[in-house]
C-alpha positions as CSV (number, residue, x, y, z in Angstrom):
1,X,-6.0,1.1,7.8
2,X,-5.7,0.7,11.4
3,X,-2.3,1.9,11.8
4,X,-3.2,5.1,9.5
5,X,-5.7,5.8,12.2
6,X,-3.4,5.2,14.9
7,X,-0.8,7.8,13.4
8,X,-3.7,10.5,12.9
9,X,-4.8,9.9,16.3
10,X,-0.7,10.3,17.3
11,X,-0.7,13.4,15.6
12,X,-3.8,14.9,17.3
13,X,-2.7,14.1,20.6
14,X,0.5,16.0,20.3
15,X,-1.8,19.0,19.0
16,X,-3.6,19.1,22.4
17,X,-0.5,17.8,24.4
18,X,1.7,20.2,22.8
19,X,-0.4,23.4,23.0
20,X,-1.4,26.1,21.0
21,X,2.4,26.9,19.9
22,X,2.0,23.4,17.7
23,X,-1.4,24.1,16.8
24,X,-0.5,27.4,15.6
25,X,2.4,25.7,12.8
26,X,0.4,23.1,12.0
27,X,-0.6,22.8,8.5
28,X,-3.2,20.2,7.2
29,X,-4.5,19.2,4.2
30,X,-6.0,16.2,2.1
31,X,-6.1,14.9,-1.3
32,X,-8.8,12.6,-3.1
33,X,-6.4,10.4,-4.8
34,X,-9.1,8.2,-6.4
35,X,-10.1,11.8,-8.1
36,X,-6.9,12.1,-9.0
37,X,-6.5,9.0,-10.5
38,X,-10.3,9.5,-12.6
39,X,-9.8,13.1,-13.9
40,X,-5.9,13.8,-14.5
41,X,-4.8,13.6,-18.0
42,X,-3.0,10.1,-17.5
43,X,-5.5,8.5,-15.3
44,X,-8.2,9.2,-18.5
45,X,-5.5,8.0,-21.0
46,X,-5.4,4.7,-19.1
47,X,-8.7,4.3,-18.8
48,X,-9.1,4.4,-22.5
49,X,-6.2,2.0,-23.4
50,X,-7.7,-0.1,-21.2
51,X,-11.1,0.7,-22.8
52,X,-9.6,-0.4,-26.5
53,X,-8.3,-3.7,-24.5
54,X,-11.6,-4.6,-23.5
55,X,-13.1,-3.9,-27.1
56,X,-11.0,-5.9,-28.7
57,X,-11.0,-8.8,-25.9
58,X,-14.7,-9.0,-26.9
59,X,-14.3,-9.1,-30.4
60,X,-12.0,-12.2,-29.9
61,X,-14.6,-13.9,-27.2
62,X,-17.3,-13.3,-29.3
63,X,-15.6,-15.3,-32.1
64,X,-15.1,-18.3,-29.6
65,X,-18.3,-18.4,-28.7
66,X,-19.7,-18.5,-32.1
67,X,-17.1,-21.4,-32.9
68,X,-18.3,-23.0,-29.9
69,X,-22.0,-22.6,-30.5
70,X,-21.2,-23.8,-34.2
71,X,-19.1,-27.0,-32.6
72,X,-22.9,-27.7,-30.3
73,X,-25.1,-27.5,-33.1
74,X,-22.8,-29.9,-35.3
75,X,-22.3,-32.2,-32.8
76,X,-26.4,-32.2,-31.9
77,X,-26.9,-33.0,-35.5
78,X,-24.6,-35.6,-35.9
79,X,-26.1,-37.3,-32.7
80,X,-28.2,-40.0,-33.9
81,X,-25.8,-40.8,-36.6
82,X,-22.7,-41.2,-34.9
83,X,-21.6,-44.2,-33.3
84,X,-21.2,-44.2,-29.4
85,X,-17.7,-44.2,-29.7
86,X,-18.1,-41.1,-32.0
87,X,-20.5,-39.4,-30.0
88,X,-18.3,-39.3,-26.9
89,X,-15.3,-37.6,-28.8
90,X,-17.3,-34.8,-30.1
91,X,-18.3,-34.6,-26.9
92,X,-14.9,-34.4,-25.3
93,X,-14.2,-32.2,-28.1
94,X,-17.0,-29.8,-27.4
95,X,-15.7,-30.0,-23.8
96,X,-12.1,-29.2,-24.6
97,X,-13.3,-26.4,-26.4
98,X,-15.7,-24.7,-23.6
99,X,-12.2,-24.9,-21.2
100,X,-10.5,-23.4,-23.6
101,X,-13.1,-20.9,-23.4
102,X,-13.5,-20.2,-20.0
103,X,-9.6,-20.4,-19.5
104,X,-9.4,-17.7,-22.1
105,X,-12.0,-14.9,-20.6
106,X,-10.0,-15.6,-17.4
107,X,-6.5,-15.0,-18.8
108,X,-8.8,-11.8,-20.3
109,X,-9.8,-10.5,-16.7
110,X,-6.3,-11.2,-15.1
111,X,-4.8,-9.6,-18.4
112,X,-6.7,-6.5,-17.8
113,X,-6.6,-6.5,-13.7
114,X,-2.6,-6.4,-14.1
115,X,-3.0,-3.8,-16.6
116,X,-5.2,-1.6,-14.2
117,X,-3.3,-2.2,-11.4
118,X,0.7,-1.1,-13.4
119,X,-1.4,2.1,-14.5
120,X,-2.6,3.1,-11.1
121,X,0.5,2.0,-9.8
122,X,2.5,3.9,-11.9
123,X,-0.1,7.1,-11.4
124,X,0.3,6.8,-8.3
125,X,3.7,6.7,-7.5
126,X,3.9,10.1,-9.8
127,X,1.3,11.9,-7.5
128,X,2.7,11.3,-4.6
129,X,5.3,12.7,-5.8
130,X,3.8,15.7,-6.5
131,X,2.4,15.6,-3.3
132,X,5.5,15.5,-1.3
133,X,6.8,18.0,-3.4
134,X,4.0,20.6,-2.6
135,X,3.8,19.9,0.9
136,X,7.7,20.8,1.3
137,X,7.5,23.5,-0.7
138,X,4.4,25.1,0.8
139,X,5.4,24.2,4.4
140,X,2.2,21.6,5.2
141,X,3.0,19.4,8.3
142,X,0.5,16.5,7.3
143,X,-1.8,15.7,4.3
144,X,-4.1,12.9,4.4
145,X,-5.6,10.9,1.7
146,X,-9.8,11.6,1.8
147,X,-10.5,8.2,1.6
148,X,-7.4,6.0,3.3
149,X,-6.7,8.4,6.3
150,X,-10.1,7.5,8.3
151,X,-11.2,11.2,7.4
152,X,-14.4,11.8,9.1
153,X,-14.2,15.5,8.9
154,X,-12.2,17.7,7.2
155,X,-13.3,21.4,5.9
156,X,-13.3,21.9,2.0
157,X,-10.7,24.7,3.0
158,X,-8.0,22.3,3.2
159,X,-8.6,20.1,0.4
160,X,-6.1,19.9,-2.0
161,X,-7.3,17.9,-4.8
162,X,-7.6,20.0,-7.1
163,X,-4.2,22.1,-6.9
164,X,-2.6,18.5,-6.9
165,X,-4.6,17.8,-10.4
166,X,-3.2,20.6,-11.6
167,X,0.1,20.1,-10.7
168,X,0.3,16.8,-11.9
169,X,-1.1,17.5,-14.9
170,X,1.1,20.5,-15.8
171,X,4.5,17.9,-14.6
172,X,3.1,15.3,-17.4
173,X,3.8,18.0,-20.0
């Protein structure tokens, strides 16, 4: 982040150093990625394979947790008529069972983090493509990310979100 603000600062001293001559090429913009990411085509599609994940992670959780409660209301019922000895294995039993749990919804959240981050990753790595691509072919000398670039100010004139949406959009098909 720091160095981000160090090459915007860079930039804007060689603005004022260099004149109005540099001024005058200059051409800035920025792009939202994380709005990129929400409301293109593929960042939606993820969000809903991801979405299905989730559904049928719970369906599976839910299951364990019945067998589990099941498992705790045998085992309190067989209490007072099991032998210590007895007692203490259905215990460890009933034990083994809530790790197996917990370990599971784990493995769930890391399963679905990983999956989160390959999609973005992958998103990403197309849009900045298309990013690149633009600013070449439109002749920008910087764009910034809105929320990355230590953006206090910018005027919605240069904002390019949308235009990059678009694009990338329209390259998916």
């Amino acid at each position: 982040m720091m160095k981000k603000f160090m090459i915007v600062l860079a930039i804007l001293a060689a603005v004022c150093v260099g004149g109005n001559a540099v001024a005058a090429d200059l051409k800035v913009g920025y792009v939202d990625l994380q709005k990129v990411l929400n409301d293109s085509a593929a960042g939606r599609s993820a969000k809903e394979e991801i979405g299905k994940k989730v559904k049928e992670y719970e369906i599976q959780v839910q299951a364990r947790q019945k067998e589990l409660q099941a498992a705790k209301e045998e085992r309190e019922k067989q209490a007072l008529l099991l032998s210590d000895e007895a007692r203490a294995k259905k215990e460890r039993e009933y034990q083994q069972k809530l790790k197996d749990l917990q370990r599971f919804t784990k493995d769930i959240r890391d399963d679905l983090q990983m999956r989160d981050a390959d999609a973005t990753k992958k998103i990403l790595e197309q849009v900045l493509k298309v990013v690149r691509e633009f600013g070449e072919k439109e002749g920008y000398t910087l764009i910034l990310e809105k929320n990355e670039s230590s953006l206090i100010y910018a005027s919605e004139s240069i904002d390019l979100t949308d235009t990059i949406l678009k694009l990338y959009n329209k390259s998916l098909k």
